[in-house]
C-alpha positions in Angstrom: -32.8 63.9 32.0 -35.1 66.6 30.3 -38.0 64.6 31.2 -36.4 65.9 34.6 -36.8 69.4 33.8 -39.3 69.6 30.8 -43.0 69.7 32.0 -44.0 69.2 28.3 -43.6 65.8 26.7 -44.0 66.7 23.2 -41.2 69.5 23.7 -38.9 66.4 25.1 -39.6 64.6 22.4 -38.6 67.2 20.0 -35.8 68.4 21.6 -34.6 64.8 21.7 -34.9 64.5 17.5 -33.1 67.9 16.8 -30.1 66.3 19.5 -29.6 63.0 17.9 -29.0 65.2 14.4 -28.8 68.8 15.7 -27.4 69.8 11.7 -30.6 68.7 10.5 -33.7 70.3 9.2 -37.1 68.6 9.9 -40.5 69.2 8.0 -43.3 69.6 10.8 -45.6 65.9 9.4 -42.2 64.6 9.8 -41.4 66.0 13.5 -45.4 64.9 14.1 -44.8 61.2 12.7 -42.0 60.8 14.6 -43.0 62.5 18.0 -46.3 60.8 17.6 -47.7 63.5 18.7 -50.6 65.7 17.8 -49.9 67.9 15.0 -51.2 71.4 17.0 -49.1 70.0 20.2 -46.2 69.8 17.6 -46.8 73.5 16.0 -47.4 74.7 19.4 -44.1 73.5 20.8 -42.3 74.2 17.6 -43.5 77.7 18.0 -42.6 77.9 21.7 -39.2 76.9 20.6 -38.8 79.4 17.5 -39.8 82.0 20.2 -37.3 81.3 22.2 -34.7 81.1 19.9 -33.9 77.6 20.5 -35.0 76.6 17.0 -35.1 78.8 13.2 -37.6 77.9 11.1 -37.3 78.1 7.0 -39.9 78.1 4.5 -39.3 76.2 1.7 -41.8 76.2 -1.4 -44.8 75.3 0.7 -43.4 73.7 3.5 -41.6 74.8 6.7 -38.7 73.3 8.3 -37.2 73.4 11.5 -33.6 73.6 12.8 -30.9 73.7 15.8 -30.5 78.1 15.7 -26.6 77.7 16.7 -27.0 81.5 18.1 -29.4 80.2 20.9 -26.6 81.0 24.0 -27.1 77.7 25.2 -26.6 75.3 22.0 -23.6 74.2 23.1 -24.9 73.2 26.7 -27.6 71.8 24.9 -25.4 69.4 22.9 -23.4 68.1 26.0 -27.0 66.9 27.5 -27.9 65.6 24.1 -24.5 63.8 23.5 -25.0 62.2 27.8 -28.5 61.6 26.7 -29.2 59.7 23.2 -27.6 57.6 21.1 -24.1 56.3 22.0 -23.1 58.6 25.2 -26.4 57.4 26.9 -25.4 53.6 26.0 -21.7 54.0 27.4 -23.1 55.7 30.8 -25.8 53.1 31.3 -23.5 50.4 30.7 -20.6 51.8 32.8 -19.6 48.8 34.6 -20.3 46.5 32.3 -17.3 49.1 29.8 -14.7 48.1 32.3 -13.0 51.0 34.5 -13.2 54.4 32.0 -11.1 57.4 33.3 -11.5 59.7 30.0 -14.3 59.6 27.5 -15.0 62.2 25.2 -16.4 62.7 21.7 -15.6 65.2 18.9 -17.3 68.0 18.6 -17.5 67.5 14.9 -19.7 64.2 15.6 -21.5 65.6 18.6 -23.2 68.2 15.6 -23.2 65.2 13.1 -21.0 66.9 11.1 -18.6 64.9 8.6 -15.6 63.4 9.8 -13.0 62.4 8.0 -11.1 59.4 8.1 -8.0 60.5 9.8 -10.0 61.9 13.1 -11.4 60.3 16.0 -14.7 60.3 17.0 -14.5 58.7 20.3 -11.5 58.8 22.8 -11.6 56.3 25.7 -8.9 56.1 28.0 -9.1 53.5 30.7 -9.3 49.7 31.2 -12.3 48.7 29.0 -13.8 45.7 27.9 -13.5 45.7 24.0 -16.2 43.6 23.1 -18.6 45.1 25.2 -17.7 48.9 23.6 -17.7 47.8 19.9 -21.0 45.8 20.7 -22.2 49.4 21.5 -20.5 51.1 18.7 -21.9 48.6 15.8 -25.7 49.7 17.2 -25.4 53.5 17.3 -23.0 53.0 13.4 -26.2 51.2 12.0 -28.2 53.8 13.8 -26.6 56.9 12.0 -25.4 54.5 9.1 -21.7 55.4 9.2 -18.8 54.4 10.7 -17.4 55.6 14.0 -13.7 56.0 14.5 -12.3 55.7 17.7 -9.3 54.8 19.8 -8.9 53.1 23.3 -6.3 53.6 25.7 -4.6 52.7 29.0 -4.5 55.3 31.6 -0.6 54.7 30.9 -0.3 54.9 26.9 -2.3 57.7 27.3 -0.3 59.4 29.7 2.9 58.6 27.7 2.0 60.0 24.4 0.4 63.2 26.2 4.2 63.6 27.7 6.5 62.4 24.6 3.5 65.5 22.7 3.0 62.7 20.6 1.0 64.4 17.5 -1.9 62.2 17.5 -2.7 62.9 21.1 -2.2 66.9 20.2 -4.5 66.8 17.5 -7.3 65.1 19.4 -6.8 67.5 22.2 -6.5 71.1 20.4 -10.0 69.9 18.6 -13.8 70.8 20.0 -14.7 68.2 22.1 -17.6 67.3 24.3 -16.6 64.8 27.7 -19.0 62.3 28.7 -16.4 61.0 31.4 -13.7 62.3 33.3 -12.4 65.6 34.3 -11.4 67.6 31.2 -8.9 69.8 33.3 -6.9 66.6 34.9 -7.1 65.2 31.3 -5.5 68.2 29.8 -2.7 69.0 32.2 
């Protein structure tokens, strides 16, 4: 996708690193090992970046660090890509049919940003006829990937439904929260 509309590789590549952990800070020999890029096409893009106000940069003893600027007017746009694009949202749109039929799907904003979760909220709503084994399969990767556990809950179209009309409080408290869809129609899910 921003292969699509980035000219630059190296930028892709970076913007793709501060997505998958967009509450991170990254030294630059650590952006440049794992880009693999050169480190000058990494300062220039970093600086491209920092320009733009995309990224903040913070000097630290005598190295700088890079991170998400969550002023940039477009970080939240840039989190729905990155959340469709990497990591687990990418995995569940590429492997659509093989999911089953998914009407809703829709992450947290809490672990679109990587930030801590706690145990009693959802990560991941699916709603729709899925193929269990095939999601968890998914899930396991992208948990070792980010080495923690994922909580998530999937429903039928008609449990859904049910709970969203009895205002069952579960239901509520995933819907009041930020969240980011990767399937579905937010509005038709809301109403």
């Amino acid at each position: 996708m921003f292969s699509d509309l980035i000219t630059s590789k190296s930028r892709v590549k970076l913007l793709k690193i501060f997505l998958a952990d967009p509450s991170s800070m990254f030294h630059v020999r650590e952006l440049v090992r794992r880009t693999g890029d050169e480190i000058n096409a990494v300062r220039r893009e970093l600086l491209f970046l920092e320009k733009k106000g995309v990224l903040t940069k913070e000097p630290r003893a005598n190295r700088v660090y890079y991170y998400f600027s969550k002023t940039y007017p477009f970080y939240f746009d840039l989190l729905k890509i990155g959340v469709k694009t990497i990591g687990l949202g990418a995995d569940i749109l590429s492997n659509r049919a093989k999911l089953g039929k998914i009407k809703y799907a829709m992450f947290s904003g809490k672990f679109a940003r990587r930030m801590k979760v706690e145990p009693d909220e959802i990560s991941l709503l699916i709603v729709g006829t899925v193929v269990l084994p095939e999601l968890t399969l998914l899930i396991r990767t992208e948990e070792k990937r980010l080495n923690t556990e994922i909580n998530y809950t999937v429903m039928s179209e008609e449990e859904f439904d049910f709970r969203k009309k009895r205002r069952d409080p579960f239901i509520l408290s995933i819907l009041s929260a930020s969240r980011i869809m990767l399937l579905g129609d937010e509005e038709s899910m809301l109403e």
